[in-house]
N, C-alpha and C positions, 0 to 999 in steps of 0.2 A: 504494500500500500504506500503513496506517495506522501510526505512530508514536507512542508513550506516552513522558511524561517519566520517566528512567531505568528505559528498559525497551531493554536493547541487541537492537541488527534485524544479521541475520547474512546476507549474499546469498551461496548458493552456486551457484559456476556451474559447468555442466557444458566448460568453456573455460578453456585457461588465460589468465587476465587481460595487458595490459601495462602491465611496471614505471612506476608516477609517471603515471598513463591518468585517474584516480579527478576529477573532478569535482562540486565539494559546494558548492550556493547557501549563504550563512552557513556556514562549515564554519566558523568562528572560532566560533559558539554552540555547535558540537556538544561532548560531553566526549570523547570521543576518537572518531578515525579510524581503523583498521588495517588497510587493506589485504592478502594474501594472494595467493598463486599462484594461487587460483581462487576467492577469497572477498573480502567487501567485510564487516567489522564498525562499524556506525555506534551509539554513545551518542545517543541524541536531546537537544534540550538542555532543563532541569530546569525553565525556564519556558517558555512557546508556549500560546499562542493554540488554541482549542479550531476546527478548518480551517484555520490555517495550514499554508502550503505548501512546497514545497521539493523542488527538482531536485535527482540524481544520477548520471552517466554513468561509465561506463567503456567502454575499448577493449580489442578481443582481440591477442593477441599473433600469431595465424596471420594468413596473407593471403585468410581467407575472408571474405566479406561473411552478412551485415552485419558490418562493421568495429566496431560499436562500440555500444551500447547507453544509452536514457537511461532514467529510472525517476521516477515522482512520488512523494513522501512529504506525507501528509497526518495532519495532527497531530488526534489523537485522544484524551479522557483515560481509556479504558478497552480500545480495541481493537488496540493496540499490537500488533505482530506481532514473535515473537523471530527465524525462521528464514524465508528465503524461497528454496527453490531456482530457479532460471533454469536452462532450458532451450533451448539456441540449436541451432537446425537451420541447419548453414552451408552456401553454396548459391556456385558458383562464380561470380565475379564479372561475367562473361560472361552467364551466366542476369537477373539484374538492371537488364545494359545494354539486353538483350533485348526485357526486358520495358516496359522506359522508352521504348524507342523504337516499342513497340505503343501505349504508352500516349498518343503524340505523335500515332502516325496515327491512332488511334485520335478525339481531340479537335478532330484538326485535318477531319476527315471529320465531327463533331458542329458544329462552326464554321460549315460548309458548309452543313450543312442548317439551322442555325439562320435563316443572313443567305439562303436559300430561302426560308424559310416566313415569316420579314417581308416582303418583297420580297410574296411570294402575297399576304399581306394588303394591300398598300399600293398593289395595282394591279387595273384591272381585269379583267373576264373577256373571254373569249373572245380571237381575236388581238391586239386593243388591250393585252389585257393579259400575252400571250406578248410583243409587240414590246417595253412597258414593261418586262419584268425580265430583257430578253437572254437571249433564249432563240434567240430568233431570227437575228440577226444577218442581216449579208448573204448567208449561200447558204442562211438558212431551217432548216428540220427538217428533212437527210435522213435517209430511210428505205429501203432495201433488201427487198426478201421472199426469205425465205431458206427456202421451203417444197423447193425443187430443189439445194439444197446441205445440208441439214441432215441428220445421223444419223439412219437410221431407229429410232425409237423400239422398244425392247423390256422387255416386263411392264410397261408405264403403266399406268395406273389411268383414262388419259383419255386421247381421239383428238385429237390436233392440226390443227384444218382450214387456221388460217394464221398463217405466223410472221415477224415483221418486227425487222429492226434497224433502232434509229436513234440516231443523233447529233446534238446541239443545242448551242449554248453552255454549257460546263462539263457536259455529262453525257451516258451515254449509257441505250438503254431497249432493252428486248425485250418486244416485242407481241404474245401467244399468245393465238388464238381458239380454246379448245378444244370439245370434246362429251362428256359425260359417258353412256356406256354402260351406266353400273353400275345402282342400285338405290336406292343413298343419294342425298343431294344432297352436294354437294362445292364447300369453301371454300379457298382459299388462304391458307395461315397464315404459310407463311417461306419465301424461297426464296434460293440461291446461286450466284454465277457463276462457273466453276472453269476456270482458267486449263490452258493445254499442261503447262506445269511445274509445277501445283500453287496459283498462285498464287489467292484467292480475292479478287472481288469483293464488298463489304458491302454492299445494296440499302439507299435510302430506303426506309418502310415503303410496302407492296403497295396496289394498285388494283385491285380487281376489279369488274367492273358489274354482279354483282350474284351471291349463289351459284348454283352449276350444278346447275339440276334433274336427273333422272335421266330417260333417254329411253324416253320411253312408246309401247308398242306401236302404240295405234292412230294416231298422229301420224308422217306420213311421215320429216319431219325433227328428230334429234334434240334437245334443248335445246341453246344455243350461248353461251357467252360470254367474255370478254376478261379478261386478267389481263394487268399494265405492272408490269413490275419495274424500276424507274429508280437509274442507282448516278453519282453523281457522278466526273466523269471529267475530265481536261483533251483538249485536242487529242490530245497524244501521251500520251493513256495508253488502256488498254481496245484497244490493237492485237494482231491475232493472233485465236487460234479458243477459241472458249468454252464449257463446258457448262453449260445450264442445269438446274437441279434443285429443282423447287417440290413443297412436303406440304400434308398438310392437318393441321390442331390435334391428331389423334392420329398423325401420321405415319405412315402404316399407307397410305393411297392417295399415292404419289409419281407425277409427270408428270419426265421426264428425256431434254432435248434437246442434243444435240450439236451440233458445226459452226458453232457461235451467231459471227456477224462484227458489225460494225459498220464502216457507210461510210466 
C-alpha cells in the first residue's frame, strides 16, 4: 500500500490486534506510531524517497491462524492512502497443518517424477534403457491380468477387452485395452486410483496409443486401444484393491474399473 509524507495511513482490522505485536522497519523515521485494539495508525516520515520501502507486521490476539500478518509500505508523493481496512478470514490451525503436509506430498510426488523424466532422457530405449533407470531390477516388471477379478463395469462409455496390473521399481501401472462402441472417437484426458478407504492415487501424466476410433459396422472387430496410467509407488505402498476411473476432456464419456490389485 502507498504512503505520502504527512499523510497518516490508518489499518483497520477486523481482529482484535496483540498488545506491543506492531513491527515497523525504520519506525525511529516515522512521526508517530499508535497502535489500537484493532487499528494500527502510522505518520509516514516527512522525507523518503519516491519507492522506498518498508515493512509492517502485527499479530492477532486469538489462537486463530494466520497468527499474524505482514504489510508492505511503499512511498509515494501523491498516492498516499489515509485508511486501509484488513480483512482476516481465521481458519483453525489444524486446516493449515493440513494443508502443509499436502503440500509436502504433494512436491515430494513432483521430485519423483522430475528425477523420472531425467533418468528417460539420459538413457536408452527399449530394455537397455528400462535396465539403465531401474525399472527393472531383479524380479523385472511384474504384471498380473486382472480381467477374472475385476468389477464388472456398469454405464462405461467403453468395453474393456484386457486389464493388467503391474509393478516395477518405485511405481506401479494399470494397463487397459479398451473398444470404443460409441460414435465419437475417445481420448483419455485424466484418470484416478481410488483406494478401499478413500484414499487416492495421483497418476504420472496418461499414455494412450493412440485415440479410440468409434466401431464401425462393416469391420468385424471393433477399434482397440491401450491407455497406462503409471502413479509412483514404493514396494509397500499401492497395497490392497483399487478403482480405477479414466474421462475424457469433456468428462461426459467415463470408463470405471474396480478390483484394480497390483502384484
Amino acid at each position: 500500500m502507498c504512503i505520502s509524507p504527512d499523510v497518516p495511513l490508518t489499518l483497520r482490522f477486523n481482529a482484535p490486534l496483540q498488545p506491543g505485536s506492531e513491527k515497523l522497519e525504520q519506525r525511529e523515521r516515522f512521526g508517530d506510531v499508535a497502535p489500537g485494539q484493532t487499528s494500527l495508525m502510522l505518520v509516514p516520515p516527512e522525507t523518503m524517497g519516491t519507492g522506498e520501502r518498508f515493512r509492517v507486521g502485527v499479530c492477532f490476539a486469538d489462537n486463530a491462524a494466520p497468527a499474524c500478518a505482514t504489510f508492505l509500505l511503499l512511498a509515494h508523493p501523491g498516492l498516499g492512502m489515509r485508511e486501509v481496512k484488513v480483512s482476516r478470514q481465521p481458519s483453525p490451525v489444524a486446516y493449515y497443518q493440513q494443508v502443509a503436509r499436502e503440500a509436502q506430498d504433494e512436491n515430494q510426488r513432483l521430485r519423483e517424477e522430475v528425477r523420472r523424466l531425467r533418468a528417460e532422457r539420459e538413457v536408452p530405449e527399449g530394455m537397455r534403457g528400462a535396465v539403465a533407470s531401474g525399472w527393472m531390477g531383479t524380479k523385472g516388471i511384474a504384471c498380473t491380468e486382472l480381467m477374472g477379478k475385476r468389477t464388472p463395469p456398469k454405464g462405461n462409455a467403453l468395453d474393456s477387452e484386457q486389464v493388467f496390473g503391474c509393478r516395477a521399481n518405485g511405481s506401479v501401472a494399470v494397463l487397459v485395452d479398451l473398444t470404443n462402441p460409441g460414435t465419437e472417437p475417445w481420448t483419455a484426458a485424466g484418470a484416478v486410483l481410488r483406494g478401499a478407504q478413500g484414499e487416492v492415487l495421483k497418476p504420472l501424466p496418461l499414455w494412450q496409443s493412440a485415440p479410440l476410433a468409434p466401431n464401425r459396422p462393416r469391420i468385424d472387430s471393433p477399434s482397440r486401444g491401450r491407455v497406462v496410467v503409471e502413479v509412483v509407488a514404493t514396494e509397500k505402498e499401492a497395497r490392497g484393491t483399487y478403482t480405477l476411473t479414466l474421462w475424457d476432456a469433456e468428462q461426459q464419456r467415463t470408463v470405471t474399473l474396480g478390483n484394480i490389485t497390483f502384484p
